[in-house]
N, C-alpha and C positions, 0 to 999 in steps of 0.2 A: 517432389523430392527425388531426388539421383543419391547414386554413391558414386564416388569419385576414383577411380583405379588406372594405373597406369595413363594417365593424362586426361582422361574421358570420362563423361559425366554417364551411367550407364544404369538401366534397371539390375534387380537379381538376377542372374542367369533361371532360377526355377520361374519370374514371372510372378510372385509371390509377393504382397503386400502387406503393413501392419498399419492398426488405426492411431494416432494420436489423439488424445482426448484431451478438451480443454477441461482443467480441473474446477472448473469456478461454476461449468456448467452442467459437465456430463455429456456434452455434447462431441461427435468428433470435431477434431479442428482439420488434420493433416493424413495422409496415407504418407507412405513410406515403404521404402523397400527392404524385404526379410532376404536378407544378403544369408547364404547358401555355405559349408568350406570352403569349396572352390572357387566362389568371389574373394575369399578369404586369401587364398595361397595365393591367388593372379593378383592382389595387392601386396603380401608380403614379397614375392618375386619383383614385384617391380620397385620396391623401395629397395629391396639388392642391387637390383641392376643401379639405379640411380645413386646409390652412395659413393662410388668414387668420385663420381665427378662430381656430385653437391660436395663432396669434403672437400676437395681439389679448389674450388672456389677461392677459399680463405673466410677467414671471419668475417673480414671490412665489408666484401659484398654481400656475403648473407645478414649483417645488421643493415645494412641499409635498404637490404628487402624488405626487413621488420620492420623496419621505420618506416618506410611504401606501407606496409599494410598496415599499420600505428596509423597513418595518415588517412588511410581512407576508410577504415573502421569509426574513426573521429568524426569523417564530415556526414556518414551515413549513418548515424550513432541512433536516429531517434527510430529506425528502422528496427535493430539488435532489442531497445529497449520495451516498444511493440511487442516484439518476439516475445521476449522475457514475460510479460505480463500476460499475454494470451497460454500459451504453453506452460508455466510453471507456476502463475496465479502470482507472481510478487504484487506488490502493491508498485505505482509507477517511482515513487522515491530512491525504492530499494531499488529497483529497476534501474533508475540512475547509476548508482552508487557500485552497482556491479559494474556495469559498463565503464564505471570510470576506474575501475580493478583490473578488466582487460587492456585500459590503453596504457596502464601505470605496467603493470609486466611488460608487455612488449617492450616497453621505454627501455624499465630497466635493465632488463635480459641483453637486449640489442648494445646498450653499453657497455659488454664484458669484451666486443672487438679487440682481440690483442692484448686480452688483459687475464688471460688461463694461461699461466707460465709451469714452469718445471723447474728442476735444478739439475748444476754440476757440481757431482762431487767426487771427491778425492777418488785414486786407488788406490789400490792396498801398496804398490811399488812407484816408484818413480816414473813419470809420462806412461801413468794408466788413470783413464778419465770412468766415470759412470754416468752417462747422459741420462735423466729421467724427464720425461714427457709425456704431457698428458695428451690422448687421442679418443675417437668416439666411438662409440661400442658397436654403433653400424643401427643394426635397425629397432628402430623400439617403438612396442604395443602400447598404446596410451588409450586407455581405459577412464571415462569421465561420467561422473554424478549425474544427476537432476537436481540437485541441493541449488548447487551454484554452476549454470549448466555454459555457460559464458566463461566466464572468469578463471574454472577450472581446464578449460580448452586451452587458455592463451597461457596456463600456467605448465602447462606438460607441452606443449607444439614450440611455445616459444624457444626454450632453454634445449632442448633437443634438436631443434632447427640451429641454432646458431653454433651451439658446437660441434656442426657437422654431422649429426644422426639424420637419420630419415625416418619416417612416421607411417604407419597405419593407427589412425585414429576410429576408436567406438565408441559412442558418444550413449550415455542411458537409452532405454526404448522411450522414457519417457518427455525425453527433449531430446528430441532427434535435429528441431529446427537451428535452434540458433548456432547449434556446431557447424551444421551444415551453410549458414550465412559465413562464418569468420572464416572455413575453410576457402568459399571462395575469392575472400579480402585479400587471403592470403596469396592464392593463384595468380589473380588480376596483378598486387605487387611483382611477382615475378620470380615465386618457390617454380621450380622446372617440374616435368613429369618427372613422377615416378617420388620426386622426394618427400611428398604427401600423398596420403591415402585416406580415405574416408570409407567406410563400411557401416551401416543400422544392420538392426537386426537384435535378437533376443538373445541375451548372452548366455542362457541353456541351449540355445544353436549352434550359433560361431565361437563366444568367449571363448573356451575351453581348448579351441582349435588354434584358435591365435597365439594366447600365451603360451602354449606348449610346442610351438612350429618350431623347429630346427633351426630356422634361419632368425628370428627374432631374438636378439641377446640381451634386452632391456624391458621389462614392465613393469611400467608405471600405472598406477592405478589407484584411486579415491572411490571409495567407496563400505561397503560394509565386513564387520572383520570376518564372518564367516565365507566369503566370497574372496575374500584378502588371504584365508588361508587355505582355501582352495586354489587360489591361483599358486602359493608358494607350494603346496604338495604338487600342482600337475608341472610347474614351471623349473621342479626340480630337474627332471631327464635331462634338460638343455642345461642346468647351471645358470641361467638365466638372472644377471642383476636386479633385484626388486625393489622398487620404491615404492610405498604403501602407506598411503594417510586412510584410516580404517574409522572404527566408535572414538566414541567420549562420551563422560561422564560428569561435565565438568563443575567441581563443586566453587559455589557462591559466598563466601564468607564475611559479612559484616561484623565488624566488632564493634565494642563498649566507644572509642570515643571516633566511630568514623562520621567523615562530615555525610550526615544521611540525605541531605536534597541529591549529592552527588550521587551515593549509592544507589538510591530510587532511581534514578533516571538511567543511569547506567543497568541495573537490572534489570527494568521494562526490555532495553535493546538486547541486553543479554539471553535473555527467555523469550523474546516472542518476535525477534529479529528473524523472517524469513519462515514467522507460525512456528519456530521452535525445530524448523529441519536445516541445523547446523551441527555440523561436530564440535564446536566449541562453546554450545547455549548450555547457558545454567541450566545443571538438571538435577540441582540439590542444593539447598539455601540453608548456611547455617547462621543463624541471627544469636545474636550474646544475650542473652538473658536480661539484664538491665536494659538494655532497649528493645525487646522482642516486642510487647505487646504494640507500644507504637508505631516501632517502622512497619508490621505486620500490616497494623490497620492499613496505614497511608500507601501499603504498596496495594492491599486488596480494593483500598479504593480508586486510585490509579488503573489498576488490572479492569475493574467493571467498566470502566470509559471508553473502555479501547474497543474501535468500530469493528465489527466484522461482519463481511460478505463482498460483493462488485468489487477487486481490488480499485478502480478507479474513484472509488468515491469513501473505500476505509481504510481502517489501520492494519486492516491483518486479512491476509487473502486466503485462500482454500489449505489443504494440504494435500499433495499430490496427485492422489489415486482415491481410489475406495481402497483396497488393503488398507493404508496410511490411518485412513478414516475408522477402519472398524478397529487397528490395531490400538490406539488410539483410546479409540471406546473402552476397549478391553480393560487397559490400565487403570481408569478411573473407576471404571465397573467393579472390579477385583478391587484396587482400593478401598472404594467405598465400603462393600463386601466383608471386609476385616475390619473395620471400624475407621478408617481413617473419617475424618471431616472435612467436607469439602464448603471453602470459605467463600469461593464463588467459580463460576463457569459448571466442568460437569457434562454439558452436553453438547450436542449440537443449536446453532442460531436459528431461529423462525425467518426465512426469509422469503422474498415476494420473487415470483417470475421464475425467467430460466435459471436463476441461482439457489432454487429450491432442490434443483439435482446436482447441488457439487457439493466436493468435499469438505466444506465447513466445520469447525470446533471452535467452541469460547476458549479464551483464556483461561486454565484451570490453574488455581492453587489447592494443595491436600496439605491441611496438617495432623500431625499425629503419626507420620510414618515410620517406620523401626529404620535402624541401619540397614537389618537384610532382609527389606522389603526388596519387591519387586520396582517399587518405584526408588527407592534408593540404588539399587543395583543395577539396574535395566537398561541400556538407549533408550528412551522415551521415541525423541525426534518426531515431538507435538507440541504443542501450547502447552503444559502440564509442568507443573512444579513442585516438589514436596520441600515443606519447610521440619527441621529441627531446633528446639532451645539449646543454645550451649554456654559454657563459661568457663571453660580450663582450655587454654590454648593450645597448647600437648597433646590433649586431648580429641580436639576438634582436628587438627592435624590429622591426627589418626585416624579419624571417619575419613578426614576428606580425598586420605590415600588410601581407606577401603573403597577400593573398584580395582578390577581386571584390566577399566582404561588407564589412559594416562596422559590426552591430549591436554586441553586448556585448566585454568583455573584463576579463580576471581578474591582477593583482595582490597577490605578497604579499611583502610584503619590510618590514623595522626600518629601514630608512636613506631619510630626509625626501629628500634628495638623490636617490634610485632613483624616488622616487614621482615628485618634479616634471619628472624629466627625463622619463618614461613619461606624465605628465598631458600634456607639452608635445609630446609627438612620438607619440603615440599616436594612431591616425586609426579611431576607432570613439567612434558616439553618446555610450556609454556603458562608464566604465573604472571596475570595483569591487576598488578596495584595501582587502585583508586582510578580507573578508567573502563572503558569497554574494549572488547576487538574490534576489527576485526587485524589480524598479523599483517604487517607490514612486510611488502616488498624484499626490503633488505634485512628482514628478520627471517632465522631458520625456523620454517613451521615442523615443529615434527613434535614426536610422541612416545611416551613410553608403552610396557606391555602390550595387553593387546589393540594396541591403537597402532600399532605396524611398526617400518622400520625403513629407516632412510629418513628423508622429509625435501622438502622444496620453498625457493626464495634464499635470499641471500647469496654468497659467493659458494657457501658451504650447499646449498642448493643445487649452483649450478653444475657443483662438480662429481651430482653425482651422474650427470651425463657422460661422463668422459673417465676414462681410466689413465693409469701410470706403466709408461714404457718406458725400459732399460736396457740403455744402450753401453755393454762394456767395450772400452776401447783400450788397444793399446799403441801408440800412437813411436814408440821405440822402435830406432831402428838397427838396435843389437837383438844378436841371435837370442832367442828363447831359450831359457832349461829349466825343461817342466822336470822337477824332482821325481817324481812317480815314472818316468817314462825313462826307458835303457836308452842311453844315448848310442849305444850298440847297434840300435834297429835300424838308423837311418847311414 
């Protein structure tokens, strides 16, 4: 692996390397290069230098770059999906389902061509116009996951690219690879120097350098919220536009008459979709009292089926690192510890071979948790789930807007009346009734509290790449008389 600067695929300047570890085994998979400041500024310098002329382009040609690299992302796809599964442990489904998330962005980003308008309006007198138009911010830090290490690339490169910004990208330390593949999809299509950049490296090294450069007016960034507000304290000196999808907490609410085969199955995907390292996985089940003990059982027996170890042959692959692993641990440990009951999983799986040294955990459910538990309060971002009984709707509401976050939240219930009163008093971005996620394309992801601020997708998405310029005109060709000024002086 290279980092990519200024047109050139090129080691650190220090010569310095970092291991990637495949998570399923403990084993390394990849080196990589521990990119330095100074690899840092020689990529944001060169996305200065190249932003006039990538804006200068037009839309039309930069979407059909996208669609170039749409196209050849698509025929090479089972390559990307490899990737995924060795570097980040998906299982190969999920594997799929991501890849087919990066070629759905590109798509849809690449059709905004000519379709980011402005307006005219009035002025205050006769033949005076106010031209407002939206332009690009010039260079922006795009900062990406290991969650969704794919999909979240082609969500910040693409919408930045097409409205004319220029990129240095830093992709997690710990999926350095597949960034590093779509980057060069993108190349080969036919992004110029300098209008993409690519930097690895540990973001206790570079982050901190990058988002706070003088010349970078935009960062974008997924990731976690203490990291989220670190960037906005260092990103203040610049003024620096922030887009920032951070935690969740998202609570799971089944009621008294929802159809439960659906609910089941939709919460398996909800909680253990990707081992539970999603910002929008249930990470708090509230079930209605008149059906608790049942749906309970059928989901604890559902939860014990489900395979884990070798992503190619189960249902649920590693979880990233060892941190992941012990933090993981900690939370059940500590639950347990206080009384909670744990209905099944708990610990880590007994498995044969080189997957005896990765990051493996069963599917846990905890019942018995308080509201200000650690496990009702906390990112989990594991297989772990805490369940509550409930039955005042008001009520349960009210738990389910106890958290700091404010990303997703989950809905299921036959009575129109349960739903609007939940659309109406529910304080998170985004509230999915009677289905799963993941957010759509043309849906605005975003979040309240500490879950950041901005969000990405949709048209409202894409603008927050671009700003509003105003242009006063006066287009009269009678003499001016500015009242405050002596007509005496001239």
């Amino acid at each position: 692996m290279k980092n990519y600067i200024d047109g050139e695929w090129v080691d650190s300047s220090s010569g310095e390397f970092l291991e990637k570890v495949n998570p399923s085994t403990g084993k390394v998979l990849e080196k990589f290069p521990s990119a330095t400041k100074e690899d840092v500024s020689r990529a944001i310098d060169a996305a200065e230098s190249a932003f006039e002329r990538w804006n200068s382009i037009g839309s039309s040609k930069r979407s059909r770059i996208l669609l170039k690299a749409e196209e050849l992302i698509r025929i090479d796809r089972k390559e990307l999906e490899k990737i995924l599964v060795l570097e980040n442990g998906k299982v190969p489904v999920q594997a799929q389902e991501e890849v087919d998330g990066v070629l759905d962005q590109i798509r849809y980003y690449a059709g905004f061509e000519r379709k980011i308008t402005g307006d005219v309006v009035e002025g205050d007198s006769e033949k005076r116009l106010i031209l407002q138009y939206k332009v690009p911010y010039g260079v922006v830090a795009a900062l990406t996951p290991w969650n969704f290490p794919a999909a979240m690339v082609a969500r910040k490169i693409a919408p930045a690219l097409l409205t004319g910004n220029t990129v240095v990208l830093k992709p997690s330390s710990d999926t350095p690879m597949s960034a590093e593949w779509i980057v060069r999809k993108f190349i080969e299509a036919g992004v110029p120097k300098g209008a993409i950049n690519f930097v690895t490296g540990k973001g206790s090294t570079i982050g901190d350098h990058l988002v706070s450069h003088r010349k970078v007016s935009l960062v974008t960034m997924t990731g976690s919220t203490g990291t989220g507000q670190r960037i906005m304290e260092i990103a203040s000196a610049n003024m620096a536009k922030l887009v920032l999808e951070l935690g969740g907490k998202a609570p799971f609410i089944v009621w008294e008459d929802a159809d439960i085969s659906n609910a089941l199955k939709s919460l398996v995907w909800a909680k253990f979709w990707n081992g539970g390292q999603s910002c929008i996985a249930a990470e708090r089940l509230y079930v209605h009292e008149k059906i608790y003990d049942s749906f309970v059982r059928k989901f604890t027996s559902a939860t014990r089926k489900i395979r884990v170890g070798d992503p190619m042959t189960s249902d649920l692959g590693p979880l990233i690192n060892g941190k992941a692993l012990e933090t993981t641990s900690r939370f059940v440990r500590e639950a347990s510890d206080s009384g909670m009951k744990t209905l099944t999983g708990g610990k880590q799986p007994e498995l044969e071979g080189d997957f005896r040294s990765g990051y493996f955990f069963l599917p846990t459910i905890l019942e018995g948790a308080a509201q200000d538990s650690p496990i009702f309060q906390e990112e989990i971002f594991g297989p772990v789930l805490g369940i509550q009984k409930v039955s005042d709707l008001e009520e349960t509401l009210k738990k389910a807007n106890d958290s700091r976050y404010g990303l997703a939240s989950y809905l299921f219930t036959e009575s129109n009346s349960v739903v609007f009163e939940a659309a109406e008093k529910i304080s998170f971005g985004e509230l999915y009734v009677n289905m799963p996620g993941p957010e759509s394309s043309q849906g605005y992801h975003t979040g309240f509290r500490l879950t950041g601020q901005g969000g990405e997708g949709s048209r409202y998405g894409i603008e927050e790449y671009v700003k509003l310029k105003n242009i006063y005109v006066n287009y009269s060709r009678e003499e001016l008389h500015i009242q405050s000024v002596r007509e005496d002086l001239f």
